[in-house]
mmCIF file of the C-alpha atoms, coordinates in Angstrom:
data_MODEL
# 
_entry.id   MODEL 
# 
loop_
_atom_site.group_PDB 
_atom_site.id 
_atom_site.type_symbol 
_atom_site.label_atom_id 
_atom_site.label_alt_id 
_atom_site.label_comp_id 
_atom_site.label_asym_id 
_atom_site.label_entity_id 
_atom_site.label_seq_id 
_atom_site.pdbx_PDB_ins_code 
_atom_site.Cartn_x 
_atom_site.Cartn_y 
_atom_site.Cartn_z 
_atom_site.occupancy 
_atom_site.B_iso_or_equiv 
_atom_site.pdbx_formal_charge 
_atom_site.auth_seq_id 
_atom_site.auth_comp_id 
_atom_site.auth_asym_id 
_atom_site.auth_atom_id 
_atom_site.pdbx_PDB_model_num 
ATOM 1   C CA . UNK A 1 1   ? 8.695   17.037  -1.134  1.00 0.00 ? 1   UNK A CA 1 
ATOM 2   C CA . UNK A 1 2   ? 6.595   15.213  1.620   1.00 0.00 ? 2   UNK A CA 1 
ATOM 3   C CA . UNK A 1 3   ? 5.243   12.840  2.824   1.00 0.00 ? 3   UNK A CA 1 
ATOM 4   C CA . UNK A 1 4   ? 2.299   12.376  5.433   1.00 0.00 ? 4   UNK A CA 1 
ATOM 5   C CA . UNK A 1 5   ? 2.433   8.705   7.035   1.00 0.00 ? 5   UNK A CA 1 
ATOM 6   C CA . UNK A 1 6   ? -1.086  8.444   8.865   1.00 0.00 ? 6   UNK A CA 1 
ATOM 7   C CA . UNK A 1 7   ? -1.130  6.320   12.266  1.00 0.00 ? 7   UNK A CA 1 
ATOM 8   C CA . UNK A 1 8   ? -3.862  5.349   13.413  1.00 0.00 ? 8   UNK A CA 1 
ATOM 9   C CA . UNK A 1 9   ? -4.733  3.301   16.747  1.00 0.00 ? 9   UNK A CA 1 
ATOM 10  C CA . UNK A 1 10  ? -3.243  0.087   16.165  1.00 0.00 ? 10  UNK A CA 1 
ATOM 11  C CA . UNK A 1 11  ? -0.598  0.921   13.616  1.00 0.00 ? 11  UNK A CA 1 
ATOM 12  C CA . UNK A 1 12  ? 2.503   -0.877  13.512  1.00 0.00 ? 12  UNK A CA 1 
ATOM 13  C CA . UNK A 1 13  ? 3.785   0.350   9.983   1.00 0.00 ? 13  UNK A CA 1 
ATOM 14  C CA . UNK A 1 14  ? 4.512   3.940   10.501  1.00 0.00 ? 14  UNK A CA 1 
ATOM 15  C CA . UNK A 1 15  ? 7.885   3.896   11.450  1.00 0.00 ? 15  UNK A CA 1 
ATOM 16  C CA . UNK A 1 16  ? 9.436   0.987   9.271   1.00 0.00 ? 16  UNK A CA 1 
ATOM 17  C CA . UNK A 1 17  ? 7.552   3.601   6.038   1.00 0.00 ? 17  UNK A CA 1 
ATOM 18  C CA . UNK A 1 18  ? 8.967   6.769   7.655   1.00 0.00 ? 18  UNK A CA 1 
ATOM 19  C CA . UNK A 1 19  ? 12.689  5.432   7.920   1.00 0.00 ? 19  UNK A CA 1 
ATOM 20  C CA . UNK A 1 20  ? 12.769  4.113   4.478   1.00 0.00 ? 20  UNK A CA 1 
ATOM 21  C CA . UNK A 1 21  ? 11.203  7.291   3.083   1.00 0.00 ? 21  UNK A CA 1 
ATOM 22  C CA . UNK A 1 22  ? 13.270  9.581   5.479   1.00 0.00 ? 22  UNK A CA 1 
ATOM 23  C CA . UNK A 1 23  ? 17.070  7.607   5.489   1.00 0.00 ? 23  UNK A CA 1 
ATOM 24  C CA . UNK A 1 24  ? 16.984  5.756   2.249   1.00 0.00 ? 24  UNK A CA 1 
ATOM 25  C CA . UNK A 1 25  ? 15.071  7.005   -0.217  1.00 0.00 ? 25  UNK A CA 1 
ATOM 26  C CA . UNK A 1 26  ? 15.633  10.631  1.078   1.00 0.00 ? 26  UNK A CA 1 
ATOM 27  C CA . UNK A 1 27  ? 12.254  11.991  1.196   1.00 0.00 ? 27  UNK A CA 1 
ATOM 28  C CA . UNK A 1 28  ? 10.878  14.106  3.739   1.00 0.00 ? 28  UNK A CA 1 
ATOM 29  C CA . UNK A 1 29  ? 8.867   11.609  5.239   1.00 0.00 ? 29  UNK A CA 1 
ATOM 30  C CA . UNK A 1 30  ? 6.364   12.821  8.947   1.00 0.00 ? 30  UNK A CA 1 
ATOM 31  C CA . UNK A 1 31  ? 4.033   10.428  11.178  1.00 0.00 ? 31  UNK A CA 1 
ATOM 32  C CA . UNK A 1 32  ? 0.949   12.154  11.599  1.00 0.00 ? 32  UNK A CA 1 
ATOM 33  C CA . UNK A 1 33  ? -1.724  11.293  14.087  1.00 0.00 ? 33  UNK A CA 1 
ATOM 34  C CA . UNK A 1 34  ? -5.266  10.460  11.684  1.00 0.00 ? 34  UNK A CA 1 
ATOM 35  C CA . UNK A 1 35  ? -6.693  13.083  14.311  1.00 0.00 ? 35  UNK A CA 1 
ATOM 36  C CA . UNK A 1 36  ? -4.663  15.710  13.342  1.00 0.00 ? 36  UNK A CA 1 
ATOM 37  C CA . UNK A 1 37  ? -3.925  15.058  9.857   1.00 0.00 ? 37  UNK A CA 1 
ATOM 38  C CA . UNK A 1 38  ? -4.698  18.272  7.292   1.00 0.00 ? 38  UNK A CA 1 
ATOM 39  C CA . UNK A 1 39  ? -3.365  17.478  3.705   1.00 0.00 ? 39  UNK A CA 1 
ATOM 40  C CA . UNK A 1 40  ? -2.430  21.126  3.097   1.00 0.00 ? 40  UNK A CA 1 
ATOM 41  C CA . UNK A 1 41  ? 1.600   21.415  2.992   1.00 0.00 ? 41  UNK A CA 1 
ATOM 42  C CA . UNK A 1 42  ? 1.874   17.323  1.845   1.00 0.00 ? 42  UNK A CA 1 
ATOM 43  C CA . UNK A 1 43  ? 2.616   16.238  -1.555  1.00 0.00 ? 43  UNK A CA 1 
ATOM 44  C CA . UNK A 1 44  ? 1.246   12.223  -0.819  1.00 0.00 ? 44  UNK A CA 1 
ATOM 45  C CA . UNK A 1 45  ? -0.373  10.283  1.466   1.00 0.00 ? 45  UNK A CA 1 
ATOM 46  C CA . UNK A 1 46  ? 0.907   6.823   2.897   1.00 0.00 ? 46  UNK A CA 1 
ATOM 47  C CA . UNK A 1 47  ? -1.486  4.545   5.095   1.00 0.00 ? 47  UNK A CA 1 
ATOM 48  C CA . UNK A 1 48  ? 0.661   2.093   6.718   1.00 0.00 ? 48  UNK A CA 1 
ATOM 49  C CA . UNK A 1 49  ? 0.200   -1.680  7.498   1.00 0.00 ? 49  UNK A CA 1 
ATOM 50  C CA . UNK A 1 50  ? -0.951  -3.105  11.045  1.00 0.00 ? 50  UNK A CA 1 
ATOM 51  C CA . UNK A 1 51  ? -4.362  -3.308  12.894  1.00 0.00 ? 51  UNK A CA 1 
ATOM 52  C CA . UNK A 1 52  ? -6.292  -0.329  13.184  1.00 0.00 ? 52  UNK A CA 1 
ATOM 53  C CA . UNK A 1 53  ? -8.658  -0.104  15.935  1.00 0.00 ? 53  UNK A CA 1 
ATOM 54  C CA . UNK A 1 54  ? -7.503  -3.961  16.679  1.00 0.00 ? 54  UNK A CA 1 
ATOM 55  C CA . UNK A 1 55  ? -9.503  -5.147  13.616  1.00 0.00 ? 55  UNK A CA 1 
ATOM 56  C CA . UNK A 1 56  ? -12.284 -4.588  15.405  1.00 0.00 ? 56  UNK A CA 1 
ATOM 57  C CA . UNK A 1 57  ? -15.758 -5.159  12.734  1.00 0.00 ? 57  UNK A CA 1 
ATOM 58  C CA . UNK A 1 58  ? -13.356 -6.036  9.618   1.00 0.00 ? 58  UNK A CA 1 
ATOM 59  C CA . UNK A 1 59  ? -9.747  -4.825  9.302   1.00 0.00 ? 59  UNK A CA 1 
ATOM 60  C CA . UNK A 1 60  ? -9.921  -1.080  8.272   1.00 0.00 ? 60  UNK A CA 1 
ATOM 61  C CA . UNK A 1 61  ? -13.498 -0.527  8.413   1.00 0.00 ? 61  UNK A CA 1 
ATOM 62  C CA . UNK A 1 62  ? -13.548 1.665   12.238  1.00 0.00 ? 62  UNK A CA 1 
ATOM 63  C CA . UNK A 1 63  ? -10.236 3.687   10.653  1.00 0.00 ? 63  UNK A CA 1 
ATOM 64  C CA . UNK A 1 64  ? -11.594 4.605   7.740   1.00 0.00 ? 64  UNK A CA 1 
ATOM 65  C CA . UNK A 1 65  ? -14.533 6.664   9.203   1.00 0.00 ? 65  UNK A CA 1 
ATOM 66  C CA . UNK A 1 66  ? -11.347 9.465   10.768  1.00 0.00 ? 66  UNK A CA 1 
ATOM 67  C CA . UNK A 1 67  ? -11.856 12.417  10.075  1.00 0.00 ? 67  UNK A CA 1 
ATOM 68  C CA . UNK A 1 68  ? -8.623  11.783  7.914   1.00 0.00 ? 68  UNK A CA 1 
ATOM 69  C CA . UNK A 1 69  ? -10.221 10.206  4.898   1.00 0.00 ? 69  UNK A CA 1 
ATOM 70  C CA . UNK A 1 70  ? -11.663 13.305  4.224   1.00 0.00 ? 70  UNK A CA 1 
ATOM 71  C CA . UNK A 1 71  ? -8.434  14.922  3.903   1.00 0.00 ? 71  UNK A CA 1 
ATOM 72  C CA . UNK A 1 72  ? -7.075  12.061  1.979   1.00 0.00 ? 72  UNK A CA 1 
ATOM 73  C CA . UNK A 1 73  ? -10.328 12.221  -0.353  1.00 0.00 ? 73  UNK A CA 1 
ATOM 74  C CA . UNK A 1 74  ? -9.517  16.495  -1.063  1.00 0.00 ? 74  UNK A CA 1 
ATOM 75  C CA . UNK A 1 75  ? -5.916  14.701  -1.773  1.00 0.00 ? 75  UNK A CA 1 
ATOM 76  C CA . UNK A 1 76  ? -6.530  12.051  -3.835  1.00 0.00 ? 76  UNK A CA 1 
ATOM 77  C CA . UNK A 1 77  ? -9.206  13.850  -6.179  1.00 0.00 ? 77  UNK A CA 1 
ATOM 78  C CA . UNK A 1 78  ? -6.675  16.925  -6.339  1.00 0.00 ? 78  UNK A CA 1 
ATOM 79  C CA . UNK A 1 79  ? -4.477  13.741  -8.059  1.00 0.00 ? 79  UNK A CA 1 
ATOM 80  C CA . UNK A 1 80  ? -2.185  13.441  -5.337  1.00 0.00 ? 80  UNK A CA 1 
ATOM 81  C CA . UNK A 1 81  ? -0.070  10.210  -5.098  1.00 0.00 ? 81  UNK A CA 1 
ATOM 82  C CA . UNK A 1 82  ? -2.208  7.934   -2.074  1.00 0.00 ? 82  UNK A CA 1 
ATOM 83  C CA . UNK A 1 83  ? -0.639  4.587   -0.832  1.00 0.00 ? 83  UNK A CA 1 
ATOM 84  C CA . UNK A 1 84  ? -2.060  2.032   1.361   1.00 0.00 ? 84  UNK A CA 1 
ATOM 85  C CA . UNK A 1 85  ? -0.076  -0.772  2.627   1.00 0.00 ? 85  UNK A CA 1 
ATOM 86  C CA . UNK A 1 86  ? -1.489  -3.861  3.971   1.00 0.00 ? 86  UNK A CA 1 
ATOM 87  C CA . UNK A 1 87  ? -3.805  -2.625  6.576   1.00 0.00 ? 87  UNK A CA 1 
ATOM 88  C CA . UNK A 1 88  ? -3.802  0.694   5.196   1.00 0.00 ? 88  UNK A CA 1 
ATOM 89  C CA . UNK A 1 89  ? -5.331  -1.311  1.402   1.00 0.00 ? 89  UNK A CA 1 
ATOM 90  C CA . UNK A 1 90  ? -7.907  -2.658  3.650   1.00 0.00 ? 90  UNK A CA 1 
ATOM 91  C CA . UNK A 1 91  ? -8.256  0.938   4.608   1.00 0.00 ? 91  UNK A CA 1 
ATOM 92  C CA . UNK A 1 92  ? -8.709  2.583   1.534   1.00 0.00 ? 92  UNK A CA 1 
ATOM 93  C CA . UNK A 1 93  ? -11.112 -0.273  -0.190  1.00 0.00 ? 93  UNK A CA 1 
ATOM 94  C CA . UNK A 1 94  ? -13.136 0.284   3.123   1.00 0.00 ? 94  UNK A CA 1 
ATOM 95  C CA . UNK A 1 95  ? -13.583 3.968   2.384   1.00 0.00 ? 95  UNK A CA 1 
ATOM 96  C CA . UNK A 1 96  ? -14.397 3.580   -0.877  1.00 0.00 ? 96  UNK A CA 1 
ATOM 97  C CA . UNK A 1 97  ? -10.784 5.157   -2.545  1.00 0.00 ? 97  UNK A CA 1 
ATOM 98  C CA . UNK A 1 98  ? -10.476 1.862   -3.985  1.00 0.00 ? 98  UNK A CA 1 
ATOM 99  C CA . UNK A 1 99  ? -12.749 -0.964  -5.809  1.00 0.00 ? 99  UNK A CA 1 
ATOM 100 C CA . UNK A 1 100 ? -13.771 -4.576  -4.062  1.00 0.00 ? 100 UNK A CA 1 
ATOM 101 C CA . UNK A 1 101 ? -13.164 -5.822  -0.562  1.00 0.00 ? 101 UNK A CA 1 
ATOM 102 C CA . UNK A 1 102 ? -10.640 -7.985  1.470   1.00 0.00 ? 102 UNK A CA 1 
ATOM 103 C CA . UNK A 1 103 ? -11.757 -10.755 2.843   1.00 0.00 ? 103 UNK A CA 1 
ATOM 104 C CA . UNK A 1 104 ? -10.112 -13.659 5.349   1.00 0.00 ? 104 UNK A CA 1 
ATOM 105 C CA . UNK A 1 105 ? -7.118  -15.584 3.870   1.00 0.00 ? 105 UNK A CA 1 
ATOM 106 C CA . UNK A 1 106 ? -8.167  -18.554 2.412   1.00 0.00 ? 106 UNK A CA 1 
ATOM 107 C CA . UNK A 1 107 ? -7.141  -21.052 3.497   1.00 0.00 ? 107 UNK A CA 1 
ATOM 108 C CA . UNK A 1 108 ? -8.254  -18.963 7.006   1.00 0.00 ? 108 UNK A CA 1 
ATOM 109 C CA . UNK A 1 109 ? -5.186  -18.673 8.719   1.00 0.00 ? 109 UNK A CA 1 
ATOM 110 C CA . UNK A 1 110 ? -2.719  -15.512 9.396   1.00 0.00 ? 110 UNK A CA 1 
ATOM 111 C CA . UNK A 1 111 ? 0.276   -15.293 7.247   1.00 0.00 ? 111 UNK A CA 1 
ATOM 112 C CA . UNK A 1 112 ? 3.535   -13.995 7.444   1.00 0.00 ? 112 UNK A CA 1 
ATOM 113 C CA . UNK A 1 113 ? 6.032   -14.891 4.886   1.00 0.00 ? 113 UNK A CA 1 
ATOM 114 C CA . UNK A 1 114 ? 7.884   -13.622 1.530   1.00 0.00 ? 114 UNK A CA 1 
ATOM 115 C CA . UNK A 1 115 ? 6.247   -13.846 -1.639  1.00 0.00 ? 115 UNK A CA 1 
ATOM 116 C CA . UNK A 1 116 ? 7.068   -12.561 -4.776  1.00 0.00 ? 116 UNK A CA 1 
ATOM 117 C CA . UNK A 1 117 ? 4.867   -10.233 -7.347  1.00 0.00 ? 117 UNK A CA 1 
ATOM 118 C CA . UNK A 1 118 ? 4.562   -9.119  -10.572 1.00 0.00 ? 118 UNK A CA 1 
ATOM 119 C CA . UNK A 1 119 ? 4.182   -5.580  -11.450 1.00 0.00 ? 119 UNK A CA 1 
ATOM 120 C CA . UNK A 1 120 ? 1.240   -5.365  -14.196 1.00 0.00 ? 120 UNK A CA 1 
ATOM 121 C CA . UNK A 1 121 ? 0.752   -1.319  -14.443 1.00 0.00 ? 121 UNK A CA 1 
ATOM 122 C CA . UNK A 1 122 ? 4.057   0.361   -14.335 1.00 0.00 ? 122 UNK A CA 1 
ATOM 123 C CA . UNK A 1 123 ? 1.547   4.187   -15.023 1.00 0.00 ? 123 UNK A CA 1 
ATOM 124 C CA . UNK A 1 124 ? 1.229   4.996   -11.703 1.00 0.00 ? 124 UNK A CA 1 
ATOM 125 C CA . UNK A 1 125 ? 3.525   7.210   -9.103  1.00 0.00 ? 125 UNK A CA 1 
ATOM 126 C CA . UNK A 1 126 ? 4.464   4.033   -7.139  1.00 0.00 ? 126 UNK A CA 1 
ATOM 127 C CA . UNK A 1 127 ? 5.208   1.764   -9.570  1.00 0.00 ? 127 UNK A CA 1 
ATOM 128 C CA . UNK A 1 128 ? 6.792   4.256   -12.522 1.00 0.00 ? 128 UNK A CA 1 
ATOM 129 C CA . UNK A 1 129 ? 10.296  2.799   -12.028 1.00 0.00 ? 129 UNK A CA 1 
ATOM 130 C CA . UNK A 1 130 ? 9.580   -0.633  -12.840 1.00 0.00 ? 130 UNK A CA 1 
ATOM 131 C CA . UNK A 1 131 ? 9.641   -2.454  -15.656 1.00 0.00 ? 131 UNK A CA 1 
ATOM 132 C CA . UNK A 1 132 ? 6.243   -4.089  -17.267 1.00 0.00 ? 132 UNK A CA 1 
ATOM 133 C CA . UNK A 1 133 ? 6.212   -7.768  -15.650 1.00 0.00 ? 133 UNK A CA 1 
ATOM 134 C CA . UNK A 1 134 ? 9.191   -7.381  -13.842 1.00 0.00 ? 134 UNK A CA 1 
ATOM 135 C CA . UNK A 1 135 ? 9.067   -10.309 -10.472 1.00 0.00 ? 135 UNK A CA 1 
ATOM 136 C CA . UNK A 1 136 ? 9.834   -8.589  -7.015  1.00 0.00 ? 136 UNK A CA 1 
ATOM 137 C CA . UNK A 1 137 ? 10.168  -9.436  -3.887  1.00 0.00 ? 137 UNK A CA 1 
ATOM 138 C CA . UNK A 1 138 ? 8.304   -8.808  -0.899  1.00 0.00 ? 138 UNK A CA 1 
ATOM 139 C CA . UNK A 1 139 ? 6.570   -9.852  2.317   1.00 0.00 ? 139 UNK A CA 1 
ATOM 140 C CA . UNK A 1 140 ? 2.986   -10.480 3.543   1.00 0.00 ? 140 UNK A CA 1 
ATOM 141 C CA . UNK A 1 141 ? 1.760   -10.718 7.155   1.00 0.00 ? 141 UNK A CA 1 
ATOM 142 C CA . UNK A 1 142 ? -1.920  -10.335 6.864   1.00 0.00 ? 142 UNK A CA 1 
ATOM 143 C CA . UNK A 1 143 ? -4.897  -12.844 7.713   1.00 0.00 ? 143 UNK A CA 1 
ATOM 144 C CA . UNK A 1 144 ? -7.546  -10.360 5.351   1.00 0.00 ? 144 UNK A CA 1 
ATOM 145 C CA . UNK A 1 145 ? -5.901  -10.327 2.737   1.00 0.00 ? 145 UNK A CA 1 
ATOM 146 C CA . UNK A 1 146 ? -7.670  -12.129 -0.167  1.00 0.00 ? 146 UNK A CA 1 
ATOM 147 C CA . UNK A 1 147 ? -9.247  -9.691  -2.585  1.00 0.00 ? 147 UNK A CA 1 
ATOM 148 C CA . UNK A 1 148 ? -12.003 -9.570  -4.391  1.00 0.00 ? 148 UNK A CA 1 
ATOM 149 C CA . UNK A 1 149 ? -14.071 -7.939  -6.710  1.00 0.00 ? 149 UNK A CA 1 
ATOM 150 C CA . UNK A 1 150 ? -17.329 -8.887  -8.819  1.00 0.00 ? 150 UNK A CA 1 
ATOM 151 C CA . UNK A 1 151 ? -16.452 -7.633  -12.132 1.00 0.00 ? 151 UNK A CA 1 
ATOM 152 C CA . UNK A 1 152 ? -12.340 -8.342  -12.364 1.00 0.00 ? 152 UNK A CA 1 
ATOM 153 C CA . UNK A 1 153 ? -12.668 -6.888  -16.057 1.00 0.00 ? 153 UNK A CA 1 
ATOM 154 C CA . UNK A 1 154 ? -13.213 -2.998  -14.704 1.00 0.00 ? 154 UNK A CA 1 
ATOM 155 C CA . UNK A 1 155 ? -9.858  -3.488  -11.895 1.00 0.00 ? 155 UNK A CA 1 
ATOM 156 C CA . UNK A 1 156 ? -7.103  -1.513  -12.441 1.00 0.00 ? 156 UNK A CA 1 
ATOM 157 C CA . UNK A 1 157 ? -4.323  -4.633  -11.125 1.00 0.00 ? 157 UNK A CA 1 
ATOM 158 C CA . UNK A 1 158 ? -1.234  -3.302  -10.463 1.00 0.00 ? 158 UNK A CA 1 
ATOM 159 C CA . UNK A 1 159 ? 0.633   -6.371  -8.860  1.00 0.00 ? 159 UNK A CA 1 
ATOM 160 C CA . UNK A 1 160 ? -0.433  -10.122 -8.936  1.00 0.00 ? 160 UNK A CA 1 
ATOM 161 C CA . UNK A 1 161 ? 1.487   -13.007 -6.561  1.00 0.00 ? 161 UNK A CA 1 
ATOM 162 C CA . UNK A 1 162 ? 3.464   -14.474 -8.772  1.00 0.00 ? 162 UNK A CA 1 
ATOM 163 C CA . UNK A 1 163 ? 4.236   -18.424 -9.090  1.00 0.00 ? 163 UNK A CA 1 
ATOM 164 C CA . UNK A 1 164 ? 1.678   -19.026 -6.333  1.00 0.00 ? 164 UNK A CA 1 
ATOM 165 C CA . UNK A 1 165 ? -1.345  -17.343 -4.341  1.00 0.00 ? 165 UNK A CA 1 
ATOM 166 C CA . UNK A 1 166 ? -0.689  -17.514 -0.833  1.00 0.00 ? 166 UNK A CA 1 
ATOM 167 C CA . UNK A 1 167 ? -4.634  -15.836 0.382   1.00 0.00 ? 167 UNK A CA 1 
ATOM 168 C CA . UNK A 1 168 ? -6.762  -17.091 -2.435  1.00 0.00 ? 168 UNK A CA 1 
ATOM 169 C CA . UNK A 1 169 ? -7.152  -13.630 -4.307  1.00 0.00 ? 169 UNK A CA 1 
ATOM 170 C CA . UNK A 1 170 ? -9.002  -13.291 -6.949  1.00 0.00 ? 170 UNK A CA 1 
ATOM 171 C CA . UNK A 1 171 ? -6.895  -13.348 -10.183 1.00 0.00 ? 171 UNK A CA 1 
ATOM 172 C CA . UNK A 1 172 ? -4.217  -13.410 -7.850  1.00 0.00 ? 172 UNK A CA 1 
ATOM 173 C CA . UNK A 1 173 ? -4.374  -9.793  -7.377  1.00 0.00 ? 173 UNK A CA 1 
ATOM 174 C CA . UNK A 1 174 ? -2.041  -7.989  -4.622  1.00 0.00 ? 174 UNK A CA 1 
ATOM 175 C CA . UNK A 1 175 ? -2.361  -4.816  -5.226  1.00 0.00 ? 175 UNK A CA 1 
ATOM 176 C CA . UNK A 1 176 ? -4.838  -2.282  -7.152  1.00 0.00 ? 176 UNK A CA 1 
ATOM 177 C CA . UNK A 1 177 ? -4.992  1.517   -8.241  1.00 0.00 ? 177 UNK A CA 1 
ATOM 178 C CA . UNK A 1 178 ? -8.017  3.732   -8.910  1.00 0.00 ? 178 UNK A CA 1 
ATOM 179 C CA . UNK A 1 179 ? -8.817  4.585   -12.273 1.00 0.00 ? 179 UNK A CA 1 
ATOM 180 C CA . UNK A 1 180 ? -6.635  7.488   -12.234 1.00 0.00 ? 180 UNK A CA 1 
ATOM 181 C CA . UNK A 1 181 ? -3.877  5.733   -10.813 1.00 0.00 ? 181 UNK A CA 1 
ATOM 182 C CA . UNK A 1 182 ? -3.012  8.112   -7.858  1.00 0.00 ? 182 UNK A CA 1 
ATOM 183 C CA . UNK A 1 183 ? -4.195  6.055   -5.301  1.00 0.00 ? 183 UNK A CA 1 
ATOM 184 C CA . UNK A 1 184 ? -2.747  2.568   -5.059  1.00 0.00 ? 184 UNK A CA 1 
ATOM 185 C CA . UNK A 1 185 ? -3.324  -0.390  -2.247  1.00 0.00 ? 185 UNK A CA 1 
ATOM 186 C CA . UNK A 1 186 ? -1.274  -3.568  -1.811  1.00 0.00 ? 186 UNK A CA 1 
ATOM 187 C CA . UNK A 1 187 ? -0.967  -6.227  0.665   1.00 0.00 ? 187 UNK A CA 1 
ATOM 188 C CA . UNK A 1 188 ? 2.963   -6.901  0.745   1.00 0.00 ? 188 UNK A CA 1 
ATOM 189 C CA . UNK A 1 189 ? 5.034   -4.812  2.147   1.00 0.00 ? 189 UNK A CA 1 
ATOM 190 C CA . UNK A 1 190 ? 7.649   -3.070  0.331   1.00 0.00 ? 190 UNK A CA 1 
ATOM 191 C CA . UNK A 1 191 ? 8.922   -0.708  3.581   1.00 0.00 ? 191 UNK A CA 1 
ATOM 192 C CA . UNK A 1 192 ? 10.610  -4.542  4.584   1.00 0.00 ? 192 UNK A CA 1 
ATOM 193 C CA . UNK A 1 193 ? 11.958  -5.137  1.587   1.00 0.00 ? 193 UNK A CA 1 
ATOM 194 C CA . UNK A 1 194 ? 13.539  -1.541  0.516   1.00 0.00 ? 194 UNK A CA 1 
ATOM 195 C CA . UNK A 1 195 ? 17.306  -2.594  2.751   1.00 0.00 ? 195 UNK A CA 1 
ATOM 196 C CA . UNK A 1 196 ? 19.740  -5.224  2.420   1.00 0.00 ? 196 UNK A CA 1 
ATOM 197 C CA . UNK A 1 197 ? 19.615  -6.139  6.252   1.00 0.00 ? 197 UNK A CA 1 
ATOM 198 C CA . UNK A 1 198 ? 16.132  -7.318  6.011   1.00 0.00 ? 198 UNK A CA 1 
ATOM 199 C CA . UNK A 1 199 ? 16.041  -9.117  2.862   1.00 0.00 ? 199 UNK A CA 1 
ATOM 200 C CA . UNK A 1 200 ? 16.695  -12.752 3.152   1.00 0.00 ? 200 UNK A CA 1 
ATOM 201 C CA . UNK A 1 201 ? 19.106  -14.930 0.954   1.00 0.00 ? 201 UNK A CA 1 
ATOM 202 C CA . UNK A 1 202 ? 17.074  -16.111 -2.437  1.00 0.00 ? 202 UNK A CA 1 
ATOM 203 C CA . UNK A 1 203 ? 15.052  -12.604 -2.494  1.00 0.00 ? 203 UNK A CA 1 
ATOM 204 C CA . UNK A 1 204 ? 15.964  -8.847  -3.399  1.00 0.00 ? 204 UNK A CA 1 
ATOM 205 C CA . UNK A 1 205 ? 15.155  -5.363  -2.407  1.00 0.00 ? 205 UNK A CA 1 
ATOM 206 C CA . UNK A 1 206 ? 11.377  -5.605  -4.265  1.00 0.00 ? 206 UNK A CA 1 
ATOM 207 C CA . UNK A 1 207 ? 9.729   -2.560  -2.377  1.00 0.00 ? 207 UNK A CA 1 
ATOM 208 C CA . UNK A 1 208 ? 12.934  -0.252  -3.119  1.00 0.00 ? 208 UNK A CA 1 
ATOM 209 C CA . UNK A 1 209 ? 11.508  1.140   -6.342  1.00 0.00 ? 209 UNK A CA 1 
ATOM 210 C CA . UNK A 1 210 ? 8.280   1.480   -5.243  1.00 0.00 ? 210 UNK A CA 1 
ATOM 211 C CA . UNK A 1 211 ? 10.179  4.579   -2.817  1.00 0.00 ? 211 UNK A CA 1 
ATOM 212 C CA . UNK A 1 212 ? 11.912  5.758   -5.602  1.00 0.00 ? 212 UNK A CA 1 
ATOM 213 C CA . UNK A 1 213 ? 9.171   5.523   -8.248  1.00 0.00 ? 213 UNK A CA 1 
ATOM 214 C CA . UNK A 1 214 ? 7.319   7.979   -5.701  1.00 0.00 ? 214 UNK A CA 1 
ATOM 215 C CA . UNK A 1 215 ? 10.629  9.835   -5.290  1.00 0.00 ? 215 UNK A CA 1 
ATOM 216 C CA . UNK A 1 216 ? 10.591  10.321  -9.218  1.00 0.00 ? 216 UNK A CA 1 
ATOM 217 C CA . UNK A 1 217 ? 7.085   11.240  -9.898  1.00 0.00 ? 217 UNK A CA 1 
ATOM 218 C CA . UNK A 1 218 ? 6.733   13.939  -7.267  1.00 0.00 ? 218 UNK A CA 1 
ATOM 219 C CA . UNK A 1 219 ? 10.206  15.542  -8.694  1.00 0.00 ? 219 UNK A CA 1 
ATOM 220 C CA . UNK A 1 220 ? 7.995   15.403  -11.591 1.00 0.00 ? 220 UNK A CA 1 
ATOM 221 C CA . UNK A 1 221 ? 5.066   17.248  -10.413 1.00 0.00 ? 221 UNK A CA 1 
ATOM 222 C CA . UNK A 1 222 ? 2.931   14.124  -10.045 1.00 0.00 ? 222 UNK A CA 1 
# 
């Protein structure tokens, strides 16, 4: 089974995802330049946090005219398991993968702490190993982060902040999937929260079974 972690100019992500896929969870995991990237031979897609193209327009916009998305489209409508994380969520709303837009934090500041979320759709490939409602763990470090959408009724919410709202979301939302659930965006990340050495006292390994979940559902044929 593998996995295709895109860089882009500007990613910082990439290797932190390709470690955790590669030496804990036990995936094959490669880092693939967006300019190279074919989807033939990959099983899922993972768009990594940092700041494509410096941010340059609004975060994710420049990146997700590559060439790539094109591949990633073929992928995702082929129901192949798509994940964008942080900058790679800005990514995929930007191309159109996913519903609404990311705005600046509000209050309008960068931000780059631990926050915890609760899972709300437990039907997708990422998220298959959690329980319904069950409270993770994970970090932010994002100054676009705050989503929103017009019509919150039609969003497929996957994880919302839970006990507070650090960027002003609406609904609280942190993360969302497409209708068919194969393609999921969220703005923690759970590559720095998947081994005990990074996880600080008072918090636990939240983004570990997002790994496995993905682990699990491509043994499955996802």
């Amino acid at each position: 089974m593998r996995v295709a972690v895109i860089r882009f100019p500007g990613t910082n992500g990439d290797l932190d995802v390709a470690h955790v896929l590669n030496r804990v969870v036990g995936l094959r995991a490669d880092v693939v330049w967006h300019g190279k990237f074919e989807g033939e031979g990959y099983d899922a897609v993972v768009i990594p946090g940092g700041f494509s193209y410096g941010d340059w327009l609004r975060a994710g916009a420049i990146a997700s005219r590559s060439p790539a998305l094109k591949e990633i489209r073929e992928m995702a409508s082929d129901g192949k398991p798509i994940l964008g994380i942080c900058n790679g969520f800005q990514i995929l709303v930007e191309s159109g993968l996913l519903p609404g837009a990311l705005l600046p934090n509000d209050p309008p500041r960068f931000m780059a702490r631990w926050v915890r979320v609760k899972v709300l759709n437990t039907k997708t490939p990422f998220t298959a190993m959690y329980n319904d409602g069950e409270v993770a763990s994970m970090p932010i470090a994002h100054g676009e982060g705050r989503y929103y959408i017009d019509n919150t009724i039609s969003v497929n919410a996957v994880f919302t902040y839970h006990g507070e709202n650090p960027n002003g979301s609406i609904n609280s939302i942190a993360g969302v999937a497409s209708g068919d659930g194969n393609v999921v965006g969220l703005m923690p990340h759970p590559e720095r929260a998947s081994e005990d050495a990074l996880v600080p006292r008072g918090h636990g390994k939240g983004g570990l079974k997002l790994w496995l979940s993905l682990k699990e559902s491509l043994s499955r044929g996802w």
